[in-house]
MOPAC internal coordinates of N, CA, C and O (Angstrom, degrees):
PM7 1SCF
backbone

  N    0.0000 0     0.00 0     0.00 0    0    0    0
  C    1.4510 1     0.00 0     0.00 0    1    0    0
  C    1.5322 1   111.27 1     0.00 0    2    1    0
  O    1.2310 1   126.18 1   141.27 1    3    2    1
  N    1.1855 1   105.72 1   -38.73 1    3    2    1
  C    2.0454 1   118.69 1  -178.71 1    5    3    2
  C    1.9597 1    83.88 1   -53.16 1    6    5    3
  O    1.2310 1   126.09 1   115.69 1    7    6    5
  N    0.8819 1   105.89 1   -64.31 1    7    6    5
  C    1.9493 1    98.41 1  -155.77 1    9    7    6
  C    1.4424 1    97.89 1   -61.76 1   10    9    7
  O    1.2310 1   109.79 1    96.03 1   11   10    9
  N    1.0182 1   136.76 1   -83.97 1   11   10    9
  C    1.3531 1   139.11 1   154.12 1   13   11   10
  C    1.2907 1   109.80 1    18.19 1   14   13   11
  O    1.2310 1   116.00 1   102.78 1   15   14   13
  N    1.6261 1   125.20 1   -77.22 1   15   14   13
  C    1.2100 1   147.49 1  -172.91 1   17   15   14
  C    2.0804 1   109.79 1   -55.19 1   18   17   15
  O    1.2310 1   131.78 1   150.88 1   19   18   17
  N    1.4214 1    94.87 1   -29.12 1   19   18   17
  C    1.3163 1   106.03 1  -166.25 1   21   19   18
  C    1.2377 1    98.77 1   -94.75 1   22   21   19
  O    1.2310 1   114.75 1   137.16 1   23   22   21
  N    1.3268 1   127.56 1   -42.84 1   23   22   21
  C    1.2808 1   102.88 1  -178.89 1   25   23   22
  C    1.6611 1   118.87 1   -90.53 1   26   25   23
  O    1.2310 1   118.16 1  -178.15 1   27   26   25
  N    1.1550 1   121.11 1     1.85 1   27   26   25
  C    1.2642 1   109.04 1   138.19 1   29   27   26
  C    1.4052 1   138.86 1   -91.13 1   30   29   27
  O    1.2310 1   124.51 1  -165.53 1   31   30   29
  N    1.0565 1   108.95 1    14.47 1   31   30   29
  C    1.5439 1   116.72 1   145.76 1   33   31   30
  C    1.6616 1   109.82 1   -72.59 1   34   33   31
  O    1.2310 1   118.32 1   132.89 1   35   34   33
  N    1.2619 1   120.80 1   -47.11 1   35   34   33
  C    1.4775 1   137.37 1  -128.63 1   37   35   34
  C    2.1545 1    83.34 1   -96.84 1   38   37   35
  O    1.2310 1   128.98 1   160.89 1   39   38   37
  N    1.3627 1   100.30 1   -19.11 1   39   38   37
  C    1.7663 1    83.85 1   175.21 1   41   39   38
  C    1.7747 1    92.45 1  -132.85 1   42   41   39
  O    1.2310 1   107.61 1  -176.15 1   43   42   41
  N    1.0738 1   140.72 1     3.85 1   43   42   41
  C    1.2998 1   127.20 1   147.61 1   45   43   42
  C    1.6697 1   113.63 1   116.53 1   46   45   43
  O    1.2310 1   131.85 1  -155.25 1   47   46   45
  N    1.3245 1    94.73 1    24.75 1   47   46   45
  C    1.2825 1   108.26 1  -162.28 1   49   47   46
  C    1.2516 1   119.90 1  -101.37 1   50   49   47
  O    1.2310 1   126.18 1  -106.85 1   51   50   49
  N    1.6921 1   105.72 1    73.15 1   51   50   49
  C    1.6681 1   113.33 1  -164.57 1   53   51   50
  C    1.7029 1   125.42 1   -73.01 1   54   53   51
  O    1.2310 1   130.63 1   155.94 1   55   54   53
  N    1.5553 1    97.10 1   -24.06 1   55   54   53
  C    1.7942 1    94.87 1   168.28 1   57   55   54
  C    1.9211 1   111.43 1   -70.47 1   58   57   55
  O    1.2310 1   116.60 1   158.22 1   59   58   57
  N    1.1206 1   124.08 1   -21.78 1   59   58   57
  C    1.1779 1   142.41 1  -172.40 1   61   59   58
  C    1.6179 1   114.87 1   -94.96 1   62   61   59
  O    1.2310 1   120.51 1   176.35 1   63   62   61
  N    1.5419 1   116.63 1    -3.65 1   63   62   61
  C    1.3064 1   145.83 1  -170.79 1   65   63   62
  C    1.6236 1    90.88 1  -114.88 1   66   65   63
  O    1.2310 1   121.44 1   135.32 1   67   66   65
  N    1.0281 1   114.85 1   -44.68 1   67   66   65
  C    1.5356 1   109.08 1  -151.13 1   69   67   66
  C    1.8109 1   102.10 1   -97.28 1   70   69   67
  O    1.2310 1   123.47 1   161.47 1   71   70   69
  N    1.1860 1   110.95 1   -18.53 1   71   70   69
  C    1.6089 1   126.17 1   179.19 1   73   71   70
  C    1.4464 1    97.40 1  -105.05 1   74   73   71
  O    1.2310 1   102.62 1  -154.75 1   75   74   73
  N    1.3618 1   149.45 1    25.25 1   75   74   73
  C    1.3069 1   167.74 1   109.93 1   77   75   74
  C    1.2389 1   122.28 1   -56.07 1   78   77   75
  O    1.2310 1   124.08 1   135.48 1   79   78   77
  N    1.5457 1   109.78 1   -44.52 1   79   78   77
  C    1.4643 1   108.90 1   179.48 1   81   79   78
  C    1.6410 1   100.53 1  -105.94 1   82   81   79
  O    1.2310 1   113.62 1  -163.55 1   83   82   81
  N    1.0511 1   129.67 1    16.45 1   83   82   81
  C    1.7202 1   134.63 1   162.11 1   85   83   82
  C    1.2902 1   106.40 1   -76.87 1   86   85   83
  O    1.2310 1   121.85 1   114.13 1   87   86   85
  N    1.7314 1   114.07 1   -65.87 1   87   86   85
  C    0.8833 1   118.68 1   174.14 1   89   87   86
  C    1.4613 1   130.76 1   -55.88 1   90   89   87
  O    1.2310 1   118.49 1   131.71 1   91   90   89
  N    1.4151 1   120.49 1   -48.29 1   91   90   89
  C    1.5454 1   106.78 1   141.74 1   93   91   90
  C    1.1953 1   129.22 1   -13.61 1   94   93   91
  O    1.2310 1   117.66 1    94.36 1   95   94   93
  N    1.1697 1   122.06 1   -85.64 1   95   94   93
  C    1.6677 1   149.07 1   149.46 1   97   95   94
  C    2.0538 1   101.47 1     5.54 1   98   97   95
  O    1.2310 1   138.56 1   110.34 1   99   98   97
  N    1.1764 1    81.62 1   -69.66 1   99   98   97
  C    1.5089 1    93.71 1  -175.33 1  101   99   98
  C    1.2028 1   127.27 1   -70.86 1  102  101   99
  O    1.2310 1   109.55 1   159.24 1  103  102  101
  N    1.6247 1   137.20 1   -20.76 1  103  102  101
  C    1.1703 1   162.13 1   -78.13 1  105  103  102
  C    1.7422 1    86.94 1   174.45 1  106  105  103
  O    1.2310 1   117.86 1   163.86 1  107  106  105
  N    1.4759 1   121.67 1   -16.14 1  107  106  105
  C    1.4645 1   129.29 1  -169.87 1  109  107  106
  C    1.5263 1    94.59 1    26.87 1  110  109  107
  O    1.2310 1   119.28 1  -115.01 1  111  110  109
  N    1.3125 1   118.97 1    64.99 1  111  110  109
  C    1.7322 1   121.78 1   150.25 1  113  111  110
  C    1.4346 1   105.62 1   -63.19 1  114  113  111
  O    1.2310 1   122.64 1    23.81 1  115  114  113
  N    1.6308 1   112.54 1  -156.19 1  115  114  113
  C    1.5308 1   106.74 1   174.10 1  117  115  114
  C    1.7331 1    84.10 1  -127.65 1  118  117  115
  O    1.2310 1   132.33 1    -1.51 1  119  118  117
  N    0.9880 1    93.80 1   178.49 1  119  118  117
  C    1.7658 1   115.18 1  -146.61 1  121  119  118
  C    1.5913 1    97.39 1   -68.40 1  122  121  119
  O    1.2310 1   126.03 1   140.20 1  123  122  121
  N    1.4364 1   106.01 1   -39.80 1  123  122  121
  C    1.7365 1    86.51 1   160.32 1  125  123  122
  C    1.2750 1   140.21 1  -150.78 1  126  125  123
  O    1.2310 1   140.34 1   -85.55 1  127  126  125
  N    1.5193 1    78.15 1    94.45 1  127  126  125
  C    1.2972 1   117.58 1  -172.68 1  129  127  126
  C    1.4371 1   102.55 1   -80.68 1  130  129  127
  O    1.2310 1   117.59 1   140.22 1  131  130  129
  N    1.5918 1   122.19 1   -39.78 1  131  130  129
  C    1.4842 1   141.01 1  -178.01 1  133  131  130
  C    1.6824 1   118.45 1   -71.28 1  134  133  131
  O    1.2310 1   119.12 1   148.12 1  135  134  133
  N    1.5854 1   119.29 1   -31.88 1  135  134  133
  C    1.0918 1   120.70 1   178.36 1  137  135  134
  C    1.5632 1   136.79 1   -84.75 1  138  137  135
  O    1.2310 1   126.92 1   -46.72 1  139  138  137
  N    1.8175 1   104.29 1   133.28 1  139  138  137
  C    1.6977 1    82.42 1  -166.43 1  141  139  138
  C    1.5468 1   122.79 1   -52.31 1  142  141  139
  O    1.2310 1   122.14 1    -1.63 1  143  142  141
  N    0.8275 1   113.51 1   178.37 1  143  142  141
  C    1.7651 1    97.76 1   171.95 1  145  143  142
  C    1.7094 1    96.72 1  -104.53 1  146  145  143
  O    1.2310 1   129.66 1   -11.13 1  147  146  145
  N    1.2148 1    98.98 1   168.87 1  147  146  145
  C    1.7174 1   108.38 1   171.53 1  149  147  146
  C    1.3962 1   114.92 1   -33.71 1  150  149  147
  O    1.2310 1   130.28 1   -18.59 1  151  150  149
  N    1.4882 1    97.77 1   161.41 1  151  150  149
  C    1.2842 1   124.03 1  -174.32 1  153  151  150
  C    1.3172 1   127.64 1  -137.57 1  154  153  151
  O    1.2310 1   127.15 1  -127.11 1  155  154  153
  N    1.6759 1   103.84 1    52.89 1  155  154  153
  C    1.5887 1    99.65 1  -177.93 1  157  155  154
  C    1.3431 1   135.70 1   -78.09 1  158  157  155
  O    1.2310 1   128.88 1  -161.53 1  159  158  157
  N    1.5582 1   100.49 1    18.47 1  159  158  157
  C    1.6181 1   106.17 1   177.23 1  161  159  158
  C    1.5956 1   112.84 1  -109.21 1  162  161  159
  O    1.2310 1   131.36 1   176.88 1  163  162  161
  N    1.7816 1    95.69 1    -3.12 1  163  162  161
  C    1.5735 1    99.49 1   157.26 1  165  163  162
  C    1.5686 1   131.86 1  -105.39 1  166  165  163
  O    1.2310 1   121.80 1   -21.90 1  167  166  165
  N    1.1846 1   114.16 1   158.10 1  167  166  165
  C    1.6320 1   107.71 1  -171.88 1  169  167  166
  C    1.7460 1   103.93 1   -48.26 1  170  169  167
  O    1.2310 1   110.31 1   -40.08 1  171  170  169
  N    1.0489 1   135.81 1   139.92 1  171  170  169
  C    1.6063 1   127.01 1   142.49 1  173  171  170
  C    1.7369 1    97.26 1    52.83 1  174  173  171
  O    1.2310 1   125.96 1  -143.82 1  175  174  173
  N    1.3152 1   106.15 1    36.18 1  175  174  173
  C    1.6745 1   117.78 1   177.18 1  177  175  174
  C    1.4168 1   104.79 1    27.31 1  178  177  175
  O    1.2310 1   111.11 1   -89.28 1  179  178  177
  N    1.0071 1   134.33 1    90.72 1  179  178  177
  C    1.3629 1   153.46 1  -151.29 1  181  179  178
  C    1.3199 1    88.64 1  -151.81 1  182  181  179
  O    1.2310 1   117.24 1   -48.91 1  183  182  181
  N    1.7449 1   122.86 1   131.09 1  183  182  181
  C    1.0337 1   135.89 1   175.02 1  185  183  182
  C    1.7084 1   123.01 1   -60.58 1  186  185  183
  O    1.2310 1   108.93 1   -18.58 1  187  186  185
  N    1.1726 1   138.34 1   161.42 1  187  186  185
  C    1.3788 1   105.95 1   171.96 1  189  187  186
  C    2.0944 1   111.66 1   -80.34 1  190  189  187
  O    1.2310 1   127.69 1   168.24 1  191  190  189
  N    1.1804 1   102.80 1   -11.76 1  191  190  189
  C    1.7574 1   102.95 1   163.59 1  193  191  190
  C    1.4621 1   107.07 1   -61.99 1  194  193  191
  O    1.2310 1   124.79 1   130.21 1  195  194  193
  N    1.3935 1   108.41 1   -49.79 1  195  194  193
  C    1.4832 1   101.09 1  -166.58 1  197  195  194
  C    1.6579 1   105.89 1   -49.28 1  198  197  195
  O    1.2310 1   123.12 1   114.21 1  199  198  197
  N    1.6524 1   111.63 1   -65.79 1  199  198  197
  C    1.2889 1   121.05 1   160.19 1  201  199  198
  C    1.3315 1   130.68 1    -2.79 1  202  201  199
  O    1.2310 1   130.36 1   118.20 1  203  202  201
  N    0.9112 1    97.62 1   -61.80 1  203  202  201
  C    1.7024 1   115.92 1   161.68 1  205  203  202
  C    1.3892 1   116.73 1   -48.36 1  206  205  203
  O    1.2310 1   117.26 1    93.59 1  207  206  205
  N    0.8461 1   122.82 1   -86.41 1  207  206  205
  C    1.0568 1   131.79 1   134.72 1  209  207  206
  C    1.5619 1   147.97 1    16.76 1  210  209  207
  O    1.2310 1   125.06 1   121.42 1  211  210  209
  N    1.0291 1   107.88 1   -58.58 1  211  210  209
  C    1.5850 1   132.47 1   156.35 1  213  211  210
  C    1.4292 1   112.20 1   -87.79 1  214  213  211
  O    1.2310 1   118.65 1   159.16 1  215  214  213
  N    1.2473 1   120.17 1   -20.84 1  215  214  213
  C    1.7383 1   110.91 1   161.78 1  217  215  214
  C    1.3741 1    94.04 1   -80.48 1  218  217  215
  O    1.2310 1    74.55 1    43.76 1  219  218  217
  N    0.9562 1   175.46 1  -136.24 1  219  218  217
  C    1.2969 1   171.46 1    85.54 1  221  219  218
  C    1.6368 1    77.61 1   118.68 1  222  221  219
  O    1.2310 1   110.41 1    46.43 1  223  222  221
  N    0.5885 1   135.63 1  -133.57 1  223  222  221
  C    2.1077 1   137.14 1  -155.81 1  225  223  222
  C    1.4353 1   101.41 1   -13.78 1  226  225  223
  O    1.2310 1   110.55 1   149.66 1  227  226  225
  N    1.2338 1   135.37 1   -30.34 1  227  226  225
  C    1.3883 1   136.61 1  -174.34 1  229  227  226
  C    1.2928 1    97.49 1   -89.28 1  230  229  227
  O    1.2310 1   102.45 1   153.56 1  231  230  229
  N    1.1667 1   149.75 1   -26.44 1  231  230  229
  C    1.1529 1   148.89 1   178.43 1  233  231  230
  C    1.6278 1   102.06 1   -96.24 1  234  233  231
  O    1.2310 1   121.59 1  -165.85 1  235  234  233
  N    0.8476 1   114.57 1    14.15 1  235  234  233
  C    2.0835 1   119.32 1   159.99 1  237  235  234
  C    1.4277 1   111.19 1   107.56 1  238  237  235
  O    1.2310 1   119.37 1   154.88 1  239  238  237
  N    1.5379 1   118.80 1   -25.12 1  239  238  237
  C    1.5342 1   108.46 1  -118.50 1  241  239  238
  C    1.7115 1    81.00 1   -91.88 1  242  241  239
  O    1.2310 1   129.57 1   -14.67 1  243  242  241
  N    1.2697 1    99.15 1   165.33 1  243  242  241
  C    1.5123 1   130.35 1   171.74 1  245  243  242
  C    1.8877 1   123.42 1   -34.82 1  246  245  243
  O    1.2310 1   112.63 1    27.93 1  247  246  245
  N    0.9299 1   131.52 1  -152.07 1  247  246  245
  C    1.6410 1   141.47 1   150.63 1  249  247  246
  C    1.2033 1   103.85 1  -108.41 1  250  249  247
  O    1.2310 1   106.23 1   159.04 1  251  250  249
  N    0.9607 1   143.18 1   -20.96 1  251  250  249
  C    1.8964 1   154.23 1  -145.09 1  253  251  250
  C    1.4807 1    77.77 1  -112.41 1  254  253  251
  O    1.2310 1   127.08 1   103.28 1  255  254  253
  N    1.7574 1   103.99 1   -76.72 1  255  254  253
  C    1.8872 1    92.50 1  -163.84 1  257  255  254
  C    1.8980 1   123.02 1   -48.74 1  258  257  255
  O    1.2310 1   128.89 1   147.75 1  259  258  257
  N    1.1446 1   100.49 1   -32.25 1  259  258  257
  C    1.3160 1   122.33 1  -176.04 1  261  259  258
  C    1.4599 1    95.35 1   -59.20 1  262  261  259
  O    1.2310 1   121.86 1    95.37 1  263  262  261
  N    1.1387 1   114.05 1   -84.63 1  263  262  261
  C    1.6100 1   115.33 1   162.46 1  265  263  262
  C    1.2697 1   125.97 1   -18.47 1  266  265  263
  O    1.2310 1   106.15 1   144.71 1  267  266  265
  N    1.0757 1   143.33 1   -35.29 1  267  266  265
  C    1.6075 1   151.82 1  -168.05 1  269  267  266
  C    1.8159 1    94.56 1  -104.33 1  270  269  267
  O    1.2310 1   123.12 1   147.38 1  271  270  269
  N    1.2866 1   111.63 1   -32.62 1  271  270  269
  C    1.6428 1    77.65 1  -174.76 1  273  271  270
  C    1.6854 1    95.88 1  -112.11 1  274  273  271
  O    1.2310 1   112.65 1  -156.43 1  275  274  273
  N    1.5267 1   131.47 1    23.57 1  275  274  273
  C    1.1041 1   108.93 1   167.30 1  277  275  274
  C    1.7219 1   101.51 1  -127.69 1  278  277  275
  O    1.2310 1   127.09 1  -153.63 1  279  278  277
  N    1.6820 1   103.97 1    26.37 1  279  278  277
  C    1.2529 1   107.85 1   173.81 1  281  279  278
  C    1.4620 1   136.05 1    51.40 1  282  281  279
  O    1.2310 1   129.06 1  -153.52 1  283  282  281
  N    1.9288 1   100.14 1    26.48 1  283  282  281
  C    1.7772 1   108.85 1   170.96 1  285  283  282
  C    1.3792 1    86.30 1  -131.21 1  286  285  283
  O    1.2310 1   125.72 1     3.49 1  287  286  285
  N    1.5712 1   106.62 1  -176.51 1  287  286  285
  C    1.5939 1   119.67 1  -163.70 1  289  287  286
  C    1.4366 1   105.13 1   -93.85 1  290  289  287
  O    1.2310 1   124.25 1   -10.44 1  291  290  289
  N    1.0539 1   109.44 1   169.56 1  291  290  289
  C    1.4511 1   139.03 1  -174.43 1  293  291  290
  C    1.3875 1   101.43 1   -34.61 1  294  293  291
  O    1.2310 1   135.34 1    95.25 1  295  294  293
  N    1.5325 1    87.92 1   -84.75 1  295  294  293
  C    1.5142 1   109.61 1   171.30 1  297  295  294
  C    1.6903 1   119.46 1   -28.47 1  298  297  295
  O    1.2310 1   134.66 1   128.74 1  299  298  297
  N    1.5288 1    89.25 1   -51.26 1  299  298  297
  C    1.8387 1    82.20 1  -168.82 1  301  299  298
  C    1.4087 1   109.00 1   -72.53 1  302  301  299
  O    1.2310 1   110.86 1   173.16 1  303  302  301
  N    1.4938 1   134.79 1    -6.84 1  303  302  301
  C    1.5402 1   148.93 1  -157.22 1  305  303  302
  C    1.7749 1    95.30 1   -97.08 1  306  305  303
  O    1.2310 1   121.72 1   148.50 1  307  306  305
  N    1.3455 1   114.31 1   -31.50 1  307  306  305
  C    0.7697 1   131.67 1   156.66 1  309  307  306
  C    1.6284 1   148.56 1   -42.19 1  310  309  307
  O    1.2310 1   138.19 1   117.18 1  311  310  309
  N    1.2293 1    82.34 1   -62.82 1  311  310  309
  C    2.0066 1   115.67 1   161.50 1  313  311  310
  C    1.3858 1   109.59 1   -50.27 1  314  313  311
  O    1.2310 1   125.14 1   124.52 1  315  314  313
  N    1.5095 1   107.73 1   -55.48 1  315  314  313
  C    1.1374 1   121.86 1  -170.12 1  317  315  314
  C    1.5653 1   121.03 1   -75.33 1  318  317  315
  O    1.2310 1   121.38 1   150.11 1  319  318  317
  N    1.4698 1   114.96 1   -29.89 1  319  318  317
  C    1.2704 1   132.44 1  -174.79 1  321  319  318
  C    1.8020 1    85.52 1   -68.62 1  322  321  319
  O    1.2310 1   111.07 1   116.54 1  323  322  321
  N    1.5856 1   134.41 1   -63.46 1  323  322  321
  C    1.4648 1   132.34 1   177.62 1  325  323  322
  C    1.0970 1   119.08 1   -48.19 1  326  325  323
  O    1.2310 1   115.73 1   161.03 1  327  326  325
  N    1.4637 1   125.70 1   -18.97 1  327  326  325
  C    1.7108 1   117.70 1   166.08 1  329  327  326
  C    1.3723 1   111.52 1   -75.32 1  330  329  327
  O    1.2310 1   135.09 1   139.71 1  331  330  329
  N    1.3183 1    88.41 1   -40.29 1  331  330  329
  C    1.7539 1    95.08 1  -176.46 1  333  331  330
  C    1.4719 1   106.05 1   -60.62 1  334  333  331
  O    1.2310 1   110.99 1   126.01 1  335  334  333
  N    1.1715 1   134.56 1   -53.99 1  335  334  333
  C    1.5179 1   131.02 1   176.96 1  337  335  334
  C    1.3962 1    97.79 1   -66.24 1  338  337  335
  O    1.2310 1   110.35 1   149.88 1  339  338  337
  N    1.3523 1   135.73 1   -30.12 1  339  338  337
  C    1.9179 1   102.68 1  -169.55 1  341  339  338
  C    1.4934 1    85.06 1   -84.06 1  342  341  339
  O    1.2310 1   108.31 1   137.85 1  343  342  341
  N    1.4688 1   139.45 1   -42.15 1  343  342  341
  C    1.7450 1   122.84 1  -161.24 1  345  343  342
  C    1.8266 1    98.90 1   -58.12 1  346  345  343
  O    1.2310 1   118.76 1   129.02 1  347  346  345
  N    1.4326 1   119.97 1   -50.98 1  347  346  345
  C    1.2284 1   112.49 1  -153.16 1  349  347  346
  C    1.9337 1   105.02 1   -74.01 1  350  349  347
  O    1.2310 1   129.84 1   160.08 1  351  350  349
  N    1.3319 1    98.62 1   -19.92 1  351  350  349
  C    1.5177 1   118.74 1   172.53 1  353  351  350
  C    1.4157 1   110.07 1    81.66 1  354  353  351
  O    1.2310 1   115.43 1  -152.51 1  355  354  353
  N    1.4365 1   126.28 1    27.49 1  355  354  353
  C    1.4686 1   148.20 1   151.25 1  357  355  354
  C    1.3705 1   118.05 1   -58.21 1  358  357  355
  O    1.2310 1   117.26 1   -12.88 1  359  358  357
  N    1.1412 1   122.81 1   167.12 1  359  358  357
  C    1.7328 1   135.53 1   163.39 1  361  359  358
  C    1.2239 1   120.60 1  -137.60 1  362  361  359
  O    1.2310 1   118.03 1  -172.50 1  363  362  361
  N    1.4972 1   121.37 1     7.50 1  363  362  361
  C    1.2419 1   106.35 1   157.66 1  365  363  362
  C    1.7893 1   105.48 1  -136.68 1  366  365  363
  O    1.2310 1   129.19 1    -7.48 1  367  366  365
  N    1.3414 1    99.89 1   172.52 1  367  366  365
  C    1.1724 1   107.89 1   170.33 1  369  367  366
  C    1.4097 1   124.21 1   -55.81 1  370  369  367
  O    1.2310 1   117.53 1   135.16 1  371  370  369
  N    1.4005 1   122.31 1   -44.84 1  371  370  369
  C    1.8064 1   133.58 1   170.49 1  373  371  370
  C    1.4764 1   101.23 1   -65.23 1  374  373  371
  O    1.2310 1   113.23 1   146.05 1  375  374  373
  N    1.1155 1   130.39 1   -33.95 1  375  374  373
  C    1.3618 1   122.86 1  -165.60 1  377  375  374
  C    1.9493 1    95.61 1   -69.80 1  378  377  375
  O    1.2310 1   117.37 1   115.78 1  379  378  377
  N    1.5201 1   122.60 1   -64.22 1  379  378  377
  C    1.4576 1   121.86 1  -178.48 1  381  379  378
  C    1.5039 1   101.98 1   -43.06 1  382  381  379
  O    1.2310 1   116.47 1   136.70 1  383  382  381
  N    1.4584 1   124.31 1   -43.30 1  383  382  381
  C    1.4902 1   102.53 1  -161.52 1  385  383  382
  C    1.7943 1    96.86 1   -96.94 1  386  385  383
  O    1.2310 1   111.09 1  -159.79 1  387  386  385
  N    1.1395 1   134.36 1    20.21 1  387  386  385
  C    1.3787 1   143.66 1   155.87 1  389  387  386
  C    1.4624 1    91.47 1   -77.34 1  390  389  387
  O    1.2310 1   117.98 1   133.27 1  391  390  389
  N    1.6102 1   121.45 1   -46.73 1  391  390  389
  C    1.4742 1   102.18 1  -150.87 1  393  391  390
  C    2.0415 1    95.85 1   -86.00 1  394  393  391
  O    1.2310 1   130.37 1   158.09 1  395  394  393
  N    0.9269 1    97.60 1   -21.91 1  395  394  393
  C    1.7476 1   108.29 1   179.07 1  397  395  394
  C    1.2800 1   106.81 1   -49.78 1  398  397  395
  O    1.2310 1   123.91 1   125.10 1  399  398  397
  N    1.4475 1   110.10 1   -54.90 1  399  398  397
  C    1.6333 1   123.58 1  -170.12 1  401  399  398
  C    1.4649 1    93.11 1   -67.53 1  402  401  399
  O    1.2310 1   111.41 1   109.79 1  403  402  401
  N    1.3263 1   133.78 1   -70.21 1  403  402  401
  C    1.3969 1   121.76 1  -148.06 1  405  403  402
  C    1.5394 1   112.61 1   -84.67 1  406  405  403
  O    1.2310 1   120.48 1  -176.23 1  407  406  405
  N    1.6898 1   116.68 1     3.77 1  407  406  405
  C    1.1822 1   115.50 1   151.58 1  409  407  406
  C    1.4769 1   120.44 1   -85.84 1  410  409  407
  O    1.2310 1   111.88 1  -175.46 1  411  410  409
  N    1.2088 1   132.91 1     4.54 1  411  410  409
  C    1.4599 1   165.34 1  -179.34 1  413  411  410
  C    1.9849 1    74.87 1    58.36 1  414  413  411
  O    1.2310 1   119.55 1   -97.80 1  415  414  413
  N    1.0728 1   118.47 1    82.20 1  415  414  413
  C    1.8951 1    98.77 1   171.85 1  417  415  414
  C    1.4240 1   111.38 1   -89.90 1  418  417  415
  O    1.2310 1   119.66 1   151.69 1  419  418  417
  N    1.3379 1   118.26 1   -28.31 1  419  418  417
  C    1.4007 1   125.48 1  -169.69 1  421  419  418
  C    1.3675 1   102.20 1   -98.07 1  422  421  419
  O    1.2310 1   113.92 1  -172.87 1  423  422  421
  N    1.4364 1   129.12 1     7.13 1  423  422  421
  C    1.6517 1    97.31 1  -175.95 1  425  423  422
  C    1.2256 1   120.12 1  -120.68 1  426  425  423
  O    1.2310 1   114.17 1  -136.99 1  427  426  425
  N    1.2477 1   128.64 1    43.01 1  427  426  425
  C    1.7614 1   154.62 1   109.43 1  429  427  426
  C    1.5978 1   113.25 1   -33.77 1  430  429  427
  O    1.2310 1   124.32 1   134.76 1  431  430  429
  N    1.5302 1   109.31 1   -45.24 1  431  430  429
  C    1.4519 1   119.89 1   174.79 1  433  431  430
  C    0.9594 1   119.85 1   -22.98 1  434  433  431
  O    1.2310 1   120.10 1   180.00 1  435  434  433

């Protein structure tokens, strides 16, 4: 259920996340059974979507643009942009790609 669970985290796929952890649920697993586990080979355990993601917000672009070139919706570019601010523990959008830059994360890129 952990892998399962993770990779629909890992492409954004929350109805498919949420009928993962039902079935859990039902399945009387233990409670987390559904959650990825850590991520210490990512910055501030940041998914590698999020990642994505946050180069794309650091580079300006929109929820819409974000959406169009990583081929999910607005909305879900969205979702993802709010994990990214509660993991990095920011509130705005300039603040994550302040913290991007002065961790130099992208400039291997």
């Amino acid at each position: 259920m952990t892998e399962a669970a993770s990779i629909a985290t890992d492409l954004g796929a929350q109805p498919l996340l949420t009928e993962i952890e039902r079935l859990a649920k039902r399945s009387r697993l233990p409670a987390n059974a559904t959650t990825t586990p850590d991520r210490p080979d990512t910055p501030a355990g940041l998914t590698n979507r999020e990642l994505e993601v946050l180069e794309l917000l650091t580079a300006g672009l929109s929820n819409r643009q974000i959406g169009e070139r990583l081929f999910i919706s607005a909305k879900t570019a969205g979702v993802h942009v709010s994990n990214i601010l509660a993991k990095l523990m920011v509130t705005t959008r300039l603040e994550a790609a302040t913290w991007a830059h002065r961790t130099h994360l992208f400039d291997q890129r």
